[in-house]
N, C-alpha and C positions, 0 to 999 in steps of 0.2 A: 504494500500500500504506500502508496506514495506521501511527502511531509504533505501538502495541500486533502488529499481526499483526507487520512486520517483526522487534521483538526477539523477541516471541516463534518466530517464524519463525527467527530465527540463534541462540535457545537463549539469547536475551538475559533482560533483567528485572531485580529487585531479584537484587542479589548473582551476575552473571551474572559468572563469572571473577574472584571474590573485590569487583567492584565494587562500590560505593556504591548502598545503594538509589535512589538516585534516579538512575540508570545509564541511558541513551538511544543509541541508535547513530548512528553521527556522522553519518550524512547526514539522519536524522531531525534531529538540533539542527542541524544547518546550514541548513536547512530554515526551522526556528525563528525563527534567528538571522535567516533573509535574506542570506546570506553570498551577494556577488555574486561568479557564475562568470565571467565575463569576465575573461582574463588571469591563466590560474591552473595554464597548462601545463606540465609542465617542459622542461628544454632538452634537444633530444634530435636530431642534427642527421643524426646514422647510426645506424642501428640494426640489430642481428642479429638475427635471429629465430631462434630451435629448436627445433622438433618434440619436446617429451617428453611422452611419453603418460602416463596415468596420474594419481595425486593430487599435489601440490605440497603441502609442508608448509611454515613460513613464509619460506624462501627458495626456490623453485622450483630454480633451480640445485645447491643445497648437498643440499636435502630431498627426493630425490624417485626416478626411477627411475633415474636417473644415477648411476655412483661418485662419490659426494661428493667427492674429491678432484680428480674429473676434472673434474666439474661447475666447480669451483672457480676452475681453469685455462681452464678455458673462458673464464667469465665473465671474469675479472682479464685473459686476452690481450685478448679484445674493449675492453672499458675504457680499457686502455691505449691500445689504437689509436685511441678517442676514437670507440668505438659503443658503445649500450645495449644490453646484453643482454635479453632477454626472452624467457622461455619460451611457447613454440604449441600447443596441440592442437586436436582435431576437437569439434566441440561433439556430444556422443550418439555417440561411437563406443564400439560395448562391449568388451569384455573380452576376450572371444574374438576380436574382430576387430585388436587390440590387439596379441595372441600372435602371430598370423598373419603379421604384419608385417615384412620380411625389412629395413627401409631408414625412414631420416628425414629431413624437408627442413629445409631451414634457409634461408635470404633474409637477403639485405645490401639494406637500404633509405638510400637518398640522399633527404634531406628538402631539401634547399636549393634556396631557391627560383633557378629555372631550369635545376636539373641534377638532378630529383626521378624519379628512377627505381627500382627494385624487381628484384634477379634472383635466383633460385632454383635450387636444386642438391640434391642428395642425397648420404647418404655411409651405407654400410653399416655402420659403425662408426663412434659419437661421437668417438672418439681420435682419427679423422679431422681433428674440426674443428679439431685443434690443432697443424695442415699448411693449414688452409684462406686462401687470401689474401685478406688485407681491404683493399686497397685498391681494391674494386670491381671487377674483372678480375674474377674468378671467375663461377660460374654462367650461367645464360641471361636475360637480360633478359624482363620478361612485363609485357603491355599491360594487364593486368588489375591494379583494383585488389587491397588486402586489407584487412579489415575485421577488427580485431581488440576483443574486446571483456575486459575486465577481470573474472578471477571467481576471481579468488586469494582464498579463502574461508581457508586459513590467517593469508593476510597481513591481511585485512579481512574481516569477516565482512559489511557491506554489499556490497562486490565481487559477494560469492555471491548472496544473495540479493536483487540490483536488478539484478547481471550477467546468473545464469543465465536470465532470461524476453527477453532482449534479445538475447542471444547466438541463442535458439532462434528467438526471430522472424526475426533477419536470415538465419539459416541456412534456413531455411523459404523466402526471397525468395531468396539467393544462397549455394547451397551450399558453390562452390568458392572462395569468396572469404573466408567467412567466420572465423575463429580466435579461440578462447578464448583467453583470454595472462595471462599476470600479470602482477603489479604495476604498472600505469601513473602510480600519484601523486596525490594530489585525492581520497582513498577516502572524505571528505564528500559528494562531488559523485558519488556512486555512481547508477546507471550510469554508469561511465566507459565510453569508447571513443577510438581512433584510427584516423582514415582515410589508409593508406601508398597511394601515397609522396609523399603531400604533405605527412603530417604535422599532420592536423586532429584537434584536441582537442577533443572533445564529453562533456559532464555532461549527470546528471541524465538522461540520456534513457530517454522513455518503452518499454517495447518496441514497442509499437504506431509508436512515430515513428520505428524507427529505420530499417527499408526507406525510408522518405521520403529517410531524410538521407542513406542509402548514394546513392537514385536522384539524390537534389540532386547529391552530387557527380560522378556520371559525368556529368553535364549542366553542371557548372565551374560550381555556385554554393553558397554557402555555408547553414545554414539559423541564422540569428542566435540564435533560442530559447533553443539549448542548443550553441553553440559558445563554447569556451575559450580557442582561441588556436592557435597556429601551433608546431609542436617547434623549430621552425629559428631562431625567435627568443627575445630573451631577455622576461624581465616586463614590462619597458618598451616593449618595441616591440610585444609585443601590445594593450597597455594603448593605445597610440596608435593602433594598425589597428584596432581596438575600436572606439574612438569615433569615429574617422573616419567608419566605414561608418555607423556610428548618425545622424552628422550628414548623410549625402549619400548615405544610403539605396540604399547600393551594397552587393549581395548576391554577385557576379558575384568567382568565386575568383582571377582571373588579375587583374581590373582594379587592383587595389593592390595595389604592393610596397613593399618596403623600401630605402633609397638609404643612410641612413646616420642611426648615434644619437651621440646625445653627449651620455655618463653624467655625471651633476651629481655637481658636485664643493659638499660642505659645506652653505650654504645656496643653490646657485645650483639649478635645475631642470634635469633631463635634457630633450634635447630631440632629436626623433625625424623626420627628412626622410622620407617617404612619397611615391612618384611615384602619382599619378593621370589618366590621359592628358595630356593638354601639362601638369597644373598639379604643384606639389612644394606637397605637404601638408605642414606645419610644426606639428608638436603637443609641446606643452609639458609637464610630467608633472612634480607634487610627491611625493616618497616619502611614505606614509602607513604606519603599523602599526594593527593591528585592537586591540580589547579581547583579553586573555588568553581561547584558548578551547581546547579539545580536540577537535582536528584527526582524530583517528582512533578508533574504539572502543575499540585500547588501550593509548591516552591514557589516563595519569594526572596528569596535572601540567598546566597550560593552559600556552601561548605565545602571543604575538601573532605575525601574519602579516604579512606585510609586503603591502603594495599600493600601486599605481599611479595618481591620480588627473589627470587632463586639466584645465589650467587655463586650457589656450587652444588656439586653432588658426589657421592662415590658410592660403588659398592665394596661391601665386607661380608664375610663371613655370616650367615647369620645364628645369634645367640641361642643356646641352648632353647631357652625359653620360650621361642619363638612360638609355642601356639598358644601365648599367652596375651595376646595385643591390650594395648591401655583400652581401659574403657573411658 
């Protein structure tokens, strides 16, 4: 989509929400810019999902067809417990079929790497979920991925409009798998999406590529193009598993993991252990911040972003321990 149809598409343009004529939608300037997607996921190690139907206004939880106060609680117990909230729906489910609806699911997703599993439940009433146990017990475990694609059009108006044609494609390949959701972070990098429960951050995707990347991953490999990063780890250690695979042209989702980092202190560099069959990948990483830019459509004020740069790697031997990797 081109910078012109997409604002005009989100109702953008000179003076679109009091902005500045010269007003562009953030993934169109990120675009621009060349803002490299690699390592730009947020951390998100458990995750809740919830079925609410309907529009989402810019907090899904707070704004939407939930008692706002209930919403509220919902979210803040999750939180606490140390899972992301995020709201689910059906991508094209109308209105009427909406009403109908007697019940809604919700999923506790485990993204860490070797205990990445996904279970699902229902509860006839949301006040439910504030009885529900998070510490993973709950629900039925299911073999099946979830695809959830970003199109929180309140929170980002790019979401909507680079979400909603990518959401319909993968729904089109895989109906039962697929989920609208809000807010995932990166609303530059519009299309977002994440693939549960491993927790694969993917921008920028085309809708035409995204069945590829759902199929890559039921097949354990990753599709590099328009992959971000892993939920389970932090900036750095995507930043390292990033380059890793760029240099050793490993596509293959299980063959790297993660063993252990160690955050640089001052001017020393973070440095990130990586197991790769027998070898322990060692990548080195200097904190970098970007040029002040405008991160989301509504962005007023620029910030830099902070980033990850690779300034070395080697392989060694790898440690006994190795089928131990950090959690």
């Amino acid at each position: 989509m081109t910078h012109s149809a997409l604002g005009a598409a989100a109702g953008g343009g000179a003076g679109a929400d009091g902005a500045p004529p010269d007003w562009a939608p953030c993934s169109d300037r990120s675009r621009e810019r060349g803002d490299a997607l690699g390592a730009t996921g947020g951390l998100g190690r458990r995750w809740l999902l919830v079925e609410i139907d309907g529009p989402w206004g810019p907090h899904a939880f707070l704004d939407s067809a939930l008692d706002r106060e209930l919403g509220r609680a919902i979210a803040l117990r999750a939180e606490g417990a140390g899972l992301r909230p995020v709201a689910i729906r059906r991508y094209g489910l109308r209105a009427d079929q909406r009403r109908e609806r007697t019940s809604l699911r919700w999923a506790i997703a485990e993204t860490r790497p070797g205990r990445e599993q996904i279970r699902w439940g229902t509860v006839s009433d949301p006040a439910e979920l504030l009885e529900l146990p998070l510490d993973g017990s709950a629900g039925e475990p299911s073999e099946h991925p979830a695809y959830l694609v970003c199109t929180h059009a309140r929170h980002d108006r790019c979401c909507a409009v680079r979400g909603r044609p990518v959401a319909a494609s993968l729904a089109a390949a895989y109906s039962e798998e697929t989920w609208e959701c809000s807010h995932l972070g990166g609303d530059r990098f519009a299309a977002t999406m994440i693939l549960l429960p491993h927790g694969l951050y993917y921008g920028r995707v085309p809708a035409e590529s995204a069945p590829d990347i759902a199929s890559a991953y039921q097949r354990g490999l990753l599709v590099p193009e328009h992959f971000r990063g892993r939920s389970a780890m932090s900036l750095a250690a995507q930043a390292a598993e990033n380059h890793a695979r760029a240099r050793l042209g490993e596509h293959r989702l299980d063959a790297i993991t993660l063993r252990a980092e160690e955050p640089g202190t001052g001017d020393e560099p973070t440095t990130v252990h990586l197991l790769h069959g027998t070898d322990e990948i060692v990548v080195t990483l200097r904190e970098r911040w970007t040029e002040p830019l405008l991160s989301t459509c509504g962005a007023r004020v620029p910030f830099p972003v902070r980033r990850y740069e690779a300034v070395s790697m080697r392989a060694d031997t790898a440690p006994a321990d190795r089928d131990h990797p950090s959690s």
